[in-house]
C-alpha positions as CSV (number, residue, x, y, z in Angstrom):
1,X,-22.6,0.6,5.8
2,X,-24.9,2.6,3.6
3,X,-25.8,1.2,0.3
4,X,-27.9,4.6,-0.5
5,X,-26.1,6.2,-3.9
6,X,-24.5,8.8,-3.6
7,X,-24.2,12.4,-5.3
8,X,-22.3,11.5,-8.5
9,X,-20.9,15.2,-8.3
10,X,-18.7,14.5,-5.2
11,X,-17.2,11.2,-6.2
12,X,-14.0,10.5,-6.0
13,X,-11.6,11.5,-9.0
14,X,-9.2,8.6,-8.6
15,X,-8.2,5.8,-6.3
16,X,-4.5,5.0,-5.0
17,X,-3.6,2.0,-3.7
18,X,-1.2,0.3,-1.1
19,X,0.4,-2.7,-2.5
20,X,1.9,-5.0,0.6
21,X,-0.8,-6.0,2.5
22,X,-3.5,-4.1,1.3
23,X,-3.9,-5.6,-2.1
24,X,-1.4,-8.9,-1.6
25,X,-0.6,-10.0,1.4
26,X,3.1,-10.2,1.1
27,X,3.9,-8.5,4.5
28,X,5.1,-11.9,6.1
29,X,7.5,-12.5,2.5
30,X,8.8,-9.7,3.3
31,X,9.4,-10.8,7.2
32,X,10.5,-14.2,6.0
33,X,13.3,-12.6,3.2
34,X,14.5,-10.6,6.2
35,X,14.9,-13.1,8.3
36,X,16.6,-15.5,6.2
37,X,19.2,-12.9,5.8
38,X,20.1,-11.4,8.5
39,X,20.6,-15.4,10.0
40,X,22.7,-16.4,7.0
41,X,24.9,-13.4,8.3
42,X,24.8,-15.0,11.4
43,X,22.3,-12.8,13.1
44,X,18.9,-13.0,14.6
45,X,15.4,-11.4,13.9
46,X,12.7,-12.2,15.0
47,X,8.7,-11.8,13.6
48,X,8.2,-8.9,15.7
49,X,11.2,-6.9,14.4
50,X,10.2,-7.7,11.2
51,X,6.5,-6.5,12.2
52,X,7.8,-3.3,13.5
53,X,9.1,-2.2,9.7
54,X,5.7,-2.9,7.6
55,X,5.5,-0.2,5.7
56,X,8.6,1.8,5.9
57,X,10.8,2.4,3.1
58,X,13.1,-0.7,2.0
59,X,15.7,1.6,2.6
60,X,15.3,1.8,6.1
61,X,14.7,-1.8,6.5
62,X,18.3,-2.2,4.8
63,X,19.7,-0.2,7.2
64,X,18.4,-2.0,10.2
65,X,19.0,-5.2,8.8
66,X,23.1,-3.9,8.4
67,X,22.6,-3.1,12.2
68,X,21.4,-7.0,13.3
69,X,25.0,-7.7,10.9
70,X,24.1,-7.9,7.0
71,X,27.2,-6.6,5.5
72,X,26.0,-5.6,2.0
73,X,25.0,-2.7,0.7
74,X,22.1,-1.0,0.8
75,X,21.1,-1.1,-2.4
76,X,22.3,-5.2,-2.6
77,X,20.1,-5.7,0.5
78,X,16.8,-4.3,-1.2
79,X,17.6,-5.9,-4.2
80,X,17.7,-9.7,-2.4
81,X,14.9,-9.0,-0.3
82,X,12.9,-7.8,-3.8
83,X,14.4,-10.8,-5.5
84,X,13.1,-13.3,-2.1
85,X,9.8,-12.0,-2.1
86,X,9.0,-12.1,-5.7
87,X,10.4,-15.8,-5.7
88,X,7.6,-16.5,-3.0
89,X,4.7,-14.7,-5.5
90,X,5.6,-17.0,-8.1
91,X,4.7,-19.9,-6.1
92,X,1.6,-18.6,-4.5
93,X,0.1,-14.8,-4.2
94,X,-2.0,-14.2,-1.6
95,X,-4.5,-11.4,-2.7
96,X,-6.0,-9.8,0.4
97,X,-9.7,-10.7,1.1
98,X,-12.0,-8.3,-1.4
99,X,-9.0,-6.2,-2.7
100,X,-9.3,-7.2,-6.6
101,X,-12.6,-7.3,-6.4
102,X,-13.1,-3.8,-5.7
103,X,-10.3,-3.0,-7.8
104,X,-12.1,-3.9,-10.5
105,X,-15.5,-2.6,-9.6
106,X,-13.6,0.9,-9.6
107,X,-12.2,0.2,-13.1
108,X,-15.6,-0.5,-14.0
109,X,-17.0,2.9,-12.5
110,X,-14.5,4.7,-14.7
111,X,-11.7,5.7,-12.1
112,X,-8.1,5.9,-12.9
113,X,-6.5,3.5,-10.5
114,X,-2.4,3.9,-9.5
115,X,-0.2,2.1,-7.0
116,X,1.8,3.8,-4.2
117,X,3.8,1.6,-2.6
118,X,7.4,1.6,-0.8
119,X,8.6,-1.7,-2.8
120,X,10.5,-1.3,-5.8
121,X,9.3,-0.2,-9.2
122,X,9.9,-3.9,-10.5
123,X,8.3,-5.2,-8.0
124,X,5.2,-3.4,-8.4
125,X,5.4,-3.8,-12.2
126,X,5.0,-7.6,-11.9
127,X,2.2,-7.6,-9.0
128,X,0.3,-5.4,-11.2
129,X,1.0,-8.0,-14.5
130,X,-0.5,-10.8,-11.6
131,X,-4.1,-8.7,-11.4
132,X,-6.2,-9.4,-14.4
133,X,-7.7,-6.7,-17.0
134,X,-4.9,-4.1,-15.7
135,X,-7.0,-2.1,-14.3
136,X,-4.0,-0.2,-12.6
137,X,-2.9,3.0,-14.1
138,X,0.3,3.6,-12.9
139,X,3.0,3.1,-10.0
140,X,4.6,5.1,-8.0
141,X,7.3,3.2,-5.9
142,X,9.5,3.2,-3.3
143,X,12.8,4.0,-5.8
144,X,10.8,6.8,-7.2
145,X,10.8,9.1,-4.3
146,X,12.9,10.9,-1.8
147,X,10.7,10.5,0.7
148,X,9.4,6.8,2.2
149,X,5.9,6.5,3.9
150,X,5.1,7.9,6.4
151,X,6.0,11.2,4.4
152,X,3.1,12.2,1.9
153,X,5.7,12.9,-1.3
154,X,4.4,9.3,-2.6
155,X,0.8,10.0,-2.4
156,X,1.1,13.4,-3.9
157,X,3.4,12.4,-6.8
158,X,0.5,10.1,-7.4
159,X,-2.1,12.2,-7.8
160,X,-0.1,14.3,-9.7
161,X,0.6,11.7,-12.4
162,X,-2.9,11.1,-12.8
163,X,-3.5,15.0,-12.9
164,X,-5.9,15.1,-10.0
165,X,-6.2,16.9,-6.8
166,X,-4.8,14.2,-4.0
167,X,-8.0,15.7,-1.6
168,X,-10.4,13.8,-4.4
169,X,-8.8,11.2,-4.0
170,X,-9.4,8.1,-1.7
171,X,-6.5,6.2,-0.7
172,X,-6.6,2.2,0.4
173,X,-3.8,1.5,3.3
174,X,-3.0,-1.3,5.8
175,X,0.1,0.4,7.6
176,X,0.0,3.0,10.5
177,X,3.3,4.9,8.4
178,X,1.1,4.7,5.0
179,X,-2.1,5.6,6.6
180,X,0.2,8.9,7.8
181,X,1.9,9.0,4.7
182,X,-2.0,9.1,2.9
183,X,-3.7,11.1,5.5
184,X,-0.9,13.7,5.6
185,X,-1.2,14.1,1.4
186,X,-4.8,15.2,1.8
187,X,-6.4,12.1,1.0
188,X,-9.4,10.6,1.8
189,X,-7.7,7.6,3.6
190,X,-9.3,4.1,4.1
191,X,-7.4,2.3,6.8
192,X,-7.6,-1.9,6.2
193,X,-6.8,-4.1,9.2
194,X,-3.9,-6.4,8.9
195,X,-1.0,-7.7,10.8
196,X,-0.4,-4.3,12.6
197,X,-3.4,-2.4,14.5
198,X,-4.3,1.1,13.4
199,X,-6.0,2.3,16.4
200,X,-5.5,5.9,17.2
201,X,-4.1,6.1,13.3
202,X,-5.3,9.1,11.0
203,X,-7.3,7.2,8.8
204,X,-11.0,8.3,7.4
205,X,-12.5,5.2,8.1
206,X,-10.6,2.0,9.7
207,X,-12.3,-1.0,8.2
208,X,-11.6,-4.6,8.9
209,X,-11.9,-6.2,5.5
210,X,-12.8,-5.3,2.2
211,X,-14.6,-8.8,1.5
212,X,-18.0,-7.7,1.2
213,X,-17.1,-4.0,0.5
214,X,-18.5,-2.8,-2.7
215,X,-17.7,0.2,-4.7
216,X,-20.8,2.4,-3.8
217,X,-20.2,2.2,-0.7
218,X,-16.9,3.6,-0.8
219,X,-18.1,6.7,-2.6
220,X,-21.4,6.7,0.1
221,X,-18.0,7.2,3.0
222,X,-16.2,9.5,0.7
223,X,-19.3,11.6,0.0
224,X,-19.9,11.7,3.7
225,X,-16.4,13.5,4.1
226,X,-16.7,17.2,5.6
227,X,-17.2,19.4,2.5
228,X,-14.3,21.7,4.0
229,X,-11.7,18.7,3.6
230,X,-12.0,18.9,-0.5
């Protein structure tokens, strides 16, 4: 990529970030809390169903988990998963290759920073306590919206709590629903490469890591963006 600097003018105004599997990668937690519970209801599930949910809303994961025979609620179920997954983060978080790093080379550069993510509000809250200088704004989560990934309402209730347009904004996603769910808000969206491919995927760019990627050269893509999409 282009290490050139770019126009200062058409930077972006903020940054929002994925949280599961774009900045930690918690996406096989969640797979494993799923897992464990559908089996102690006596069902199976297998890596793959749990694959086919990354980055849906917990609520829909609840209900297909009730489907494979987990009798409790919905709101019980998202609450043991939450509970599962953070239990796993205390013993070991596995920040995504490059993710903090540029998180703080944005914080450097001056850009409000927020989370948009489909896990719960406490959740977030205590990933964001994990990185260090809190360079994270705000959170939107998955129990503040009506709306799960891949609909935009997340990313635009974002931008709107940091009081910025969501088309100057460039949003960080590993997900085919949250790269829909950024893409659709008007975003500049930066698809990351994880455990599910995002070939044919709406993203801006589709990159394969962010070790190695630095902060210029995420404003050099974003200035490259076709002046008619801001």
């Amino acid at each position: 990529m282009s290490t050139d600097k770019p126009n200062m003018q058409i930077r972006p105004a903020a940054i929002l970030w994925d949280m599961d599997g774009t900045i930690v990668d918690s996406e096989e937690y969640w797979i494993i809390a799923e897992q464990e519970l559908v089996e102690l209801f006596g069902g199976s599930w297998s890596h793959e169903d749990g694959l086919a949910l990354v980055g849906n809303g917990l609520p829909t994961t609840a209900v297909k988990l009730q489907e494979r025979g987990v009798t409790l609620s919905v709101d019980e179920i998202i609450q043991t998963l939450t509970n599962r997954v953070l239990e796993q983060l205390e013993i070991a978080v596995p920040w995504r290759p490059g993710a903090v790093e540029l998180i703080h080379q944005f914080q450097a550069a001056g850009l409000p920073q927020l989370l948009v993510t489909m896990s719960i509000e406490r959740m977030a809250r205590a990933v964001i306590a994990l990185i260090p200088g809190t360079p994270l704004h705000d959170v939107v989560a998955g129990d503040n919206v009506v709306d799960s990934k891949p609909h935009p309402e997340a990313y635009l209730l974002g931008a709107e709590k940091l009081s910025v347009d969501p088309r100057q904004c460039v949003a960080f996603e590993d997900s085919p629903s949250g790269v829909r769910s950024a893409s659709a808000s008007g975003a500049f969206t930066v698809g990351v490469t994880n455990i599910v491919p995002l070939k044919n995927q709406p993203a801006d760019v589709i990159l394969d890591t962010l070790a190695g990627v630095d902060a210029e050269q995420i404003f050099n893509l974003f200035a490259q963006r076709p002046q008619a999409a801001l």
